[in-house]
Chimera marker file (.cmm) of the C-alpha trace (Angstrom):
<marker_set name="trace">
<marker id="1" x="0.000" y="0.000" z="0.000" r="1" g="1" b="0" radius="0.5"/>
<marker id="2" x="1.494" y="3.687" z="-0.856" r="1" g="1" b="0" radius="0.5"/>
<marker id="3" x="1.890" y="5.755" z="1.695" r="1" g="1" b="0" radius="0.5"/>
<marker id="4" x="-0.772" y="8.242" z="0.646" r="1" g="1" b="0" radius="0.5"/>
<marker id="5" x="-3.612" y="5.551" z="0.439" r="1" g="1" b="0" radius="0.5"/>
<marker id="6" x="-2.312" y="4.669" z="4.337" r="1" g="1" b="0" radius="0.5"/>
<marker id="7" x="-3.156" y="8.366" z="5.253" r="1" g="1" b="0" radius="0.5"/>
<marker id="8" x="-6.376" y="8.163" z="3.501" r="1" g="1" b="0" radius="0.5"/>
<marker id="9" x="-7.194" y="4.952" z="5.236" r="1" g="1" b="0" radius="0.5"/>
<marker id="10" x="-5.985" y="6.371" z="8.423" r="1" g="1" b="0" radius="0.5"/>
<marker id="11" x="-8.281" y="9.785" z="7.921" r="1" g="1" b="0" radius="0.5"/>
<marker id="12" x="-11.542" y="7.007" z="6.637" r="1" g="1" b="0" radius="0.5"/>
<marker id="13" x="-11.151" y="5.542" z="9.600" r="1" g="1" b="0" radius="0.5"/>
<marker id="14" x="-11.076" y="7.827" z="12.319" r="1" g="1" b="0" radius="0.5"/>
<marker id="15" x="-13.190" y="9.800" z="10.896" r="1" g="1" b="0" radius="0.5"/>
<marker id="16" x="-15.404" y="6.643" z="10.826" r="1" g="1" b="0" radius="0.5"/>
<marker id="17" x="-15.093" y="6.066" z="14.795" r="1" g="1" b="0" radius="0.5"/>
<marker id="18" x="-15.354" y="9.401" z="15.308" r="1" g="1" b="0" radius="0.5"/>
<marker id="19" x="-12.316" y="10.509" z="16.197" r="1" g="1" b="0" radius="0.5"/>
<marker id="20" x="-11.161" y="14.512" z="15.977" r="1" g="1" b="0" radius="0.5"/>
<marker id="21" x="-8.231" y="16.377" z="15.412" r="1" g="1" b="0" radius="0.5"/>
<marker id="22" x="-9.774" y="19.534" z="17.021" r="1" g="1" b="0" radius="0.5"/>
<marker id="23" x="-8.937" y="19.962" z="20.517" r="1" g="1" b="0" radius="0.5"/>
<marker id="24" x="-11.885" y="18.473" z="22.932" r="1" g="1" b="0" radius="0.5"/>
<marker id="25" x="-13.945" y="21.032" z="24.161" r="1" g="1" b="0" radius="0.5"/>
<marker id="26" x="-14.118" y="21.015" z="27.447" r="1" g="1" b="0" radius="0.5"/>
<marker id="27" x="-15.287" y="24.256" z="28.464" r="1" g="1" b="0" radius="0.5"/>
<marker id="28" x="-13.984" y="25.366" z="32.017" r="1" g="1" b="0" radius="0.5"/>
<marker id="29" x="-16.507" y="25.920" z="34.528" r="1" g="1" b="0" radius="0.5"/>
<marker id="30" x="-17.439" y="29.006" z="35.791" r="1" g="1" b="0" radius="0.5"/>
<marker id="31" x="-15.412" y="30.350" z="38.961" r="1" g="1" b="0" radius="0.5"/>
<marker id="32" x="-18.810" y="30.518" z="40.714" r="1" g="1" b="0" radius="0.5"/>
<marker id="33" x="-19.377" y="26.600" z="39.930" r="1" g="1" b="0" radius="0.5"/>
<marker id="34" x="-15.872" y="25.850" z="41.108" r="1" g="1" b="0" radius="0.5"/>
<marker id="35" x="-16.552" y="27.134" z="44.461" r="1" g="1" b="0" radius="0.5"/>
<marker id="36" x="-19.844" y="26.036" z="45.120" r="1" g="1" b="0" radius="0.5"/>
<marker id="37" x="-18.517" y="22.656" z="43.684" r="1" g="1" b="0" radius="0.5"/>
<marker id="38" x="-15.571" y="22.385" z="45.340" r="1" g="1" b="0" radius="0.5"/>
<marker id="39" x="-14.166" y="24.788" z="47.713" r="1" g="1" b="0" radius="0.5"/>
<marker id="40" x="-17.709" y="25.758" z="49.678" r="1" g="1" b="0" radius="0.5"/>
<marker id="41" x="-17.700" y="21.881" z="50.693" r="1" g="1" b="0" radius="0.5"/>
<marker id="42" x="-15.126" y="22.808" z="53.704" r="1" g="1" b="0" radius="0.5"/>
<marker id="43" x="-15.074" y="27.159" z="53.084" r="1" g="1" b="0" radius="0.5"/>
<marker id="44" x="-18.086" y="28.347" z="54.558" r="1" g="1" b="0" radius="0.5"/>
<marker id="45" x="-18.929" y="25.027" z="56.509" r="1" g="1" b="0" radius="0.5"/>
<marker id="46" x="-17.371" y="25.272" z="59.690" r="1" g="1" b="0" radius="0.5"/>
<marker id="47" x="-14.645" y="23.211" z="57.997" r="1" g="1" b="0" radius="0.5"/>
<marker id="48" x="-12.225" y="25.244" z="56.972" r="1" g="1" b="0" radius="0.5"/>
<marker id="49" x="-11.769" y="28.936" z="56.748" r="1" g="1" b="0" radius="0.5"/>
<marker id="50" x="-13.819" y="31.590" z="55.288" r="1" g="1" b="0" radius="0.5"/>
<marker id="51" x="-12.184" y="32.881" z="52.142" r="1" g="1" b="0" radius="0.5"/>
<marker id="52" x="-14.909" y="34.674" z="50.486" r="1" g="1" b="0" radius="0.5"/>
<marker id="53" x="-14.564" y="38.429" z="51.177" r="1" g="1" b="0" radius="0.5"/>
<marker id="54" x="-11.314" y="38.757" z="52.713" r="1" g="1" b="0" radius="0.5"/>
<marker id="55" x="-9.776" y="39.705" z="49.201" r="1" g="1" b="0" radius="0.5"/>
<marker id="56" x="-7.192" y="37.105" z="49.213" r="1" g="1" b="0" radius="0.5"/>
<marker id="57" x="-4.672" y="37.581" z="45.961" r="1" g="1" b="0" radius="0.5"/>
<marker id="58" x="-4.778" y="35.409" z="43.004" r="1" g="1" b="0" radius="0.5"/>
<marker id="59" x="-0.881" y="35.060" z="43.856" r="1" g="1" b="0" radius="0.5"/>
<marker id="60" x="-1.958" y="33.074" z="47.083" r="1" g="1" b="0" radius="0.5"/>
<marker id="61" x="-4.956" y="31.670" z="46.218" r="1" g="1" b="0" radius="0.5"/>
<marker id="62" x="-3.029" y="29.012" z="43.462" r="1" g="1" b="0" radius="0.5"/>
<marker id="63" x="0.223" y="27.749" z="44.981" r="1" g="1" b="0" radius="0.5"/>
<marker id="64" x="-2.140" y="26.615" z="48.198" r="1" g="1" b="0" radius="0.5"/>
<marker id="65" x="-4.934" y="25.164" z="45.897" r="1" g="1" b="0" radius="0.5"/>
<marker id="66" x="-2.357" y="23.210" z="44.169" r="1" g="1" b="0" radius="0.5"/>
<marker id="67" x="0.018" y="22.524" z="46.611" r="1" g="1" b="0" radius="0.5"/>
<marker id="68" x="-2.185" y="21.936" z="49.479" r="1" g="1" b="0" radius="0.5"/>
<marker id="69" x="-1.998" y="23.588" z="53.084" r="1" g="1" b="0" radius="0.5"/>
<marker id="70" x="-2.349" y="22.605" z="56.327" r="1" g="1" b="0" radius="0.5"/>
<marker id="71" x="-5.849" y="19.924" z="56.585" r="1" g="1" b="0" radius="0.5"/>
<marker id="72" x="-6.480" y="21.359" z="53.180" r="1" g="1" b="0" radius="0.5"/>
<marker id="73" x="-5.968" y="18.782" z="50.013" r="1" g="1" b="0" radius="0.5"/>
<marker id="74" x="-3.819" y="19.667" z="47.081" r="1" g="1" b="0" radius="0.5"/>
<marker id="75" x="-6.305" y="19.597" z="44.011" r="1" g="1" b="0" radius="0.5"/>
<marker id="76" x="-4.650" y="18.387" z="40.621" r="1" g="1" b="0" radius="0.5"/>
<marker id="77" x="-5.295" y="19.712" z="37.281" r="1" g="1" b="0" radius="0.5"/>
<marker id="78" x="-7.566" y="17.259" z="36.386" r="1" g="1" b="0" radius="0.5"/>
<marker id="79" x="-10.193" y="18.311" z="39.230" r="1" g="1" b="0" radius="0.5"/>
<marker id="80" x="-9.551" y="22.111" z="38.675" r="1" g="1" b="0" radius="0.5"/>
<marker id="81" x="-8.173" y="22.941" z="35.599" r="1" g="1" b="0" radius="0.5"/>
<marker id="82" x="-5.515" y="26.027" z="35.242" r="1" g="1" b="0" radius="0.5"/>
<marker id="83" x="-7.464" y="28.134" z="33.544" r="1" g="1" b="0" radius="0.5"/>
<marker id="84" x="-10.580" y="27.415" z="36.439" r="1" g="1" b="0" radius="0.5"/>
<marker id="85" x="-8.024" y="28.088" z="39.210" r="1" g="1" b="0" radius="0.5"/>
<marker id="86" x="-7.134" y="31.419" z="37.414" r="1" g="1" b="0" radius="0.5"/>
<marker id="87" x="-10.660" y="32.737" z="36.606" r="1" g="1" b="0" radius="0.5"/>
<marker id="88" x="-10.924" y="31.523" z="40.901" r="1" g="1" b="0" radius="0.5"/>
<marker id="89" x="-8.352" y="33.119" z="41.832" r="1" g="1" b="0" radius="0.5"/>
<marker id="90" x="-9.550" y="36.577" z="40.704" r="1" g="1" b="0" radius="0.5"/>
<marker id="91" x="-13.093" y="35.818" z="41.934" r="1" g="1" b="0" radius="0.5"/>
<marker id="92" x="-11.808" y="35.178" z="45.265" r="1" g="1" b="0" radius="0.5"/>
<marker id="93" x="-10.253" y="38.108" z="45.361" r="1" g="1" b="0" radius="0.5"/>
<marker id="94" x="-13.346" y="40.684" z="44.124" r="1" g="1" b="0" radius="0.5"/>
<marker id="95" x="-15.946" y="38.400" z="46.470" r="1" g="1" b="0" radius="0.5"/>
<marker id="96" x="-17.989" y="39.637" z="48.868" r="1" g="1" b="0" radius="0.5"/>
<marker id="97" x="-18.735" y="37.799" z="52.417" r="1" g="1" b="0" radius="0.5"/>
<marker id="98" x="-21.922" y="36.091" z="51.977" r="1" g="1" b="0" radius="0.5"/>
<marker id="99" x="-23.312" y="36.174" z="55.602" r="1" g="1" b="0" radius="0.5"/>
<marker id="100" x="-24.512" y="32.823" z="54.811" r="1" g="1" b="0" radius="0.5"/>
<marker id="101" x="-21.078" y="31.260" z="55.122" r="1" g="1" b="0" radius="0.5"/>
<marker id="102" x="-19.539" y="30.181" z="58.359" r="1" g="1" b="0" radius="0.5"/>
<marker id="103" x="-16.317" y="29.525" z="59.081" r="1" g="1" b="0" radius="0.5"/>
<marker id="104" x="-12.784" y="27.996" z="61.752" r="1" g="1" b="0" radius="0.5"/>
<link id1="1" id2="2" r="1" g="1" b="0" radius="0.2"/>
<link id1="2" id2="3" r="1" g="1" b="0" radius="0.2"/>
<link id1="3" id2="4" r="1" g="1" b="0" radius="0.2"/>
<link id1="4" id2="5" r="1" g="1" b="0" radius="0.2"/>
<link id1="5" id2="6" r="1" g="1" b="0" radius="0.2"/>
<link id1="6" id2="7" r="1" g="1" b="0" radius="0.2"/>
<link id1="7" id2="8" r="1" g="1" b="0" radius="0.2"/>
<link id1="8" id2="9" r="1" g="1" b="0" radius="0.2"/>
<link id1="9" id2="10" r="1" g="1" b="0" radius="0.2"/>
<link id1="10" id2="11" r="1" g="1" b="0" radius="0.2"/>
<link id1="11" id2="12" r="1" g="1" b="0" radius="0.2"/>
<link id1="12" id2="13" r="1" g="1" b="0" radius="0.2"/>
<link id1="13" id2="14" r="1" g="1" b="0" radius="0.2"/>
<link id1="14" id2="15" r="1" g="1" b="0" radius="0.2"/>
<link id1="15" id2="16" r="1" g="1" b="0" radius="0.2"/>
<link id1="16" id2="17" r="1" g="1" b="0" radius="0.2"/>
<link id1="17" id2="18" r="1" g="1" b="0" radius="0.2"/>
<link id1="18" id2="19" r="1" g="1" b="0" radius="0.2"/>
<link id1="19" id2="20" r="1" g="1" b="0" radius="0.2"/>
<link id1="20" id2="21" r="1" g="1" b="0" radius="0.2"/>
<link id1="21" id2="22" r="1" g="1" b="0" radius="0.2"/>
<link id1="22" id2="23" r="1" g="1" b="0" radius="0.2"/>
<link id1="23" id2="24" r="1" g="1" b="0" radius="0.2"/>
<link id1="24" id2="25" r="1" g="1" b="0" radius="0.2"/>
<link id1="25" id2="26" r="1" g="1" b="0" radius="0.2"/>
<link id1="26" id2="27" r="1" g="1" b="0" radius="0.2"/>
<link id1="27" id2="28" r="1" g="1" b="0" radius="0.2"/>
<link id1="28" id2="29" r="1" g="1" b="0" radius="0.2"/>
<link id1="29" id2="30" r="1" g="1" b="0" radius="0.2"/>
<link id1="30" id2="31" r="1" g="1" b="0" radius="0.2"/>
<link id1="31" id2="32" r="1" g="1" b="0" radius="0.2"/>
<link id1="32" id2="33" r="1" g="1" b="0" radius="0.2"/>
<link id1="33" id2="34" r="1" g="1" b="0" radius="0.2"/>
<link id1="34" id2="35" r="1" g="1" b="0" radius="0.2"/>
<link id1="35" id2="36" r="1" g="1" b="0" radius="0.2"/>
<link id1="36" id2="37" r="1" g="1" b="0" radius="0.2"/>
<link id1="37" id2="38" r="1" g="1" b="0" radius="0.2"/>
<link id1="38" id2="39" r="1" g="1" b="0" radius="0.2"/>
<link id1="39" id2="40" r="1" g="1" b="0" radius="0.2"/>
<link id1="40" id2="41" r="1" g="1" b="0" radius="0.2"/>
<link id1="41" id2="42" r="1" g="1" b="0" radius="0.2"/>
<link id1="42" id2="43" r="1" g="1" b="0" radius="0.2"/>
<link id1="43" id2="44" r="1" g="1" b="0" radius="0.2"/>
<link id1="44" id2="45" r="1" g="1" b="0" radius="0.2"/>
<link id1="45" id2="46" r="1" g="1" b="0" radius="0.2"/>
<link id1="46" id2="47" r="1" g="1" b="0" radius="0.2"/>
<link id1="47" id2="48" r="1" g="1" b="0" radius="0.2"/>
<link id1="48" id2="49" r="1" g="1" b="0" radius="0.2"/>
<link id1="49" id2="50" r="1" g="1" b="0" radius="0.2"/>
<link id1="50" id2="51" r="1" g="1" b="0" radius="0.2"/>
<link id1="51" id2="52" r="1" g="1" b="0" radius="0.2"/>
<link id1="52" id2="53" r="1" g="1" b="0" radius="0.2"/>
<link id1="53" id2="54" r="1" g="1" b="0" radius="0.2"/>
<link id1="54" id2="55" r="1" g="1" b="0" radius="0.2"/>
<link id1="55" id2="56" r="1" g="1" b="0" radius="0.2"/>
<link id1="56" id2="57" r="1" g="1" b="0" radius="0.2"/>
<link id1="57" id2="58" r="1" g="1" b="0" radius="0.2"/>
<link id1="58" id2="59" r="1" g="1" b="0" radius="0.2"/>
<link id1="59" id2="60" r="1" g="1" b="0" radius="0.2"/>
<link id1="60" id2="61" r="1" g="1" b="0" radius="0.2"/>
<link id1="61" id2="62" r="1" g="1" b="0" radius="0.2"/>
<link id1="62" id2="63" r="1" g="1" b="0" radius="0.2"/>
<link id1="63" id2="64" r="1" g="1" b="0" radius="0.2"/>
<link id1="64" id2="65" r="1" g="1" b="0" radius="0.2"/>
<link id1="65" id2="66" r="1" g="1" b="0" radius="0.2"/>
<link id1="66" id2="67" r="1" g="1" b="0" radius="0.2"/>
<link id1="67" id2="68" r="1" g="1" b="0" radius="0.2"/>
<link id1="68" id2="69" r="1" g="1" b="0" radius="0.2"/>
<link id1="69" id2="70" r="1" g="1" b="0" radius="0.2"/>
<link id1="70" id2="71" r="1" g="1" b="0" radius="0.2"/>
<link id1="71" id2="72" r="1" g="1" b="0" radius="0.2"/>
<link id1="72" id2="73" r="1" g="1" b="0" radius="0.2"/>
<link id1="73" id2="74" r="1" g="1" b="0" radius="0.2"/>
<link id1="74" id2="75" r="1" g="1" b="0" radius="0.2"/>
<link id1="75" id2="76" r="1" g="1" b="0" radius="0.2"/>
<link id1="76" id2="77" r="1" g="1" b="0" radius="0.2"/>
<link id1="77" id2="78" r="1" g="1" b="0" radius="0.2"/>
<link id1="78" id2="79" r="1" g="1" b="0" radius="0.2"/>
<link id1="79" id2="80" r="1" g="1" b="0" radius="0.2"/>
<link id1="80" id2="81" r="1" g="1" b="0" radius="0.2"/>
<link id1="81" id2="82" r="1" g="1" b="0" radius="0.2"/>
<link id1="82" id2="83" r="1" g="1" b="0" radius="0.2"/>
<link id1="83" id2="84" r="1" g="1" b="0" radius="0.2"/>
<link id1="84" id2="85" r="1" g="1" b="0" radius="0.2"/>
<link id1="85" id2="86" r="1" g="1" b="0" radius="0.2"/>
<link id1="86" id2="87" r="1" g="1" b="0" radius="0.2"/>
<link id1="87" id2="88" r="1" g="1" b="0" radius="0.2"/>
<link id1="88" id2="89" r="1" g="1" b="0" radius="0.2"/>
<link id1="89" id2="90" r="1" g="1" b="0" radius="0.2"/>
<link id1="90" id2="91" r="1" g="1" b="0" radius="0.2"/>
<link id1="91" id2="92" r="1" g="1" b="0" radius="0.2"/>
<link id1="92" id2="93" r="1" g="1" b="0" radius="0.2"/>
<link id1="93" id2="94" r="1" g="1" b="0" radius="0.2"/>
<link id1="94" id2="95" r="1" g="1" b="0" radius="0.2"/>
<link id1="95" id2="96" r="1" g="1" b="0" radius="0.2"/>
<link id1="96" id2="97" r="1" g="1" b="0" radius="0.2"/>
<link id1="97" id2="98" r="1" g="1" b="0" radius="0.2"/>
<link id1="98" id2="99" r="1" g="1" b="0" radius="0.2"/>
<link id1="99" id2="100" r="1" g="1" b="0" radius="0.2"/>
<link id1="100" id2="101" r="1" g="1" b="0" radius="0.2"/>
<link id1="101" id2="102" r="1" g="1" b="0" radius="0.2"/>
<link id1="102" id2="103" r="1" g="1" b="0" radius="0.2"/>
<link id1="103" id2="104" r="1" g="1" b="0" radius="0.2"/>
</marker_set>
């Protein structure tokens, strides 16, 4: 087989199965989502800390989401992507204190 019928094989087929060359589109969550999701589990619930309102900087924020601190997990890319952490991050910052939201 010539190499040019193998790449036209190659593109039948996975094209067939339904396979993409376009990146996969997952969209990243809103930082509102991510929160309630999976920060206002412990912040806010007599867990952990309250974070909301006390205009904590993005520069902060990330190396102790990723890294972990204290009783708090490390959370990978794959649960919070960069780009989530990052649109976070900011959010955090510009919050309010919802009076809702209790806190250690």
């Amino acid at each position: 087989m010539r190499p040019a019928a193998i790449v036209v094989l190659g593109t039948a087929l996975a094209t067939a199965c339904g396979a993409s060359n376009a990146p996969p589109s997952d969209t990243p969550r809103p930082p509102e989502q991510v929160y309630r999701e999976t920060c206002g589990y412990c912040h806010g619930a007599n867990v952990g800390p309250v974070i909301r309102g006390r205009q904590l900087p993005p520069a902060a924020v990330r190396p102790i989401v990723r890294q972990g601190s204290n009783a708090m997990p490390a959370f990978r890319p794959t649960e919070i992507s960069d780009s989530e952490l990052d649109a976070l991050a900011v959010w955090l910052e510009a919050s309010e204190a919802d009076p809702q939201e209790q806190g250690q």
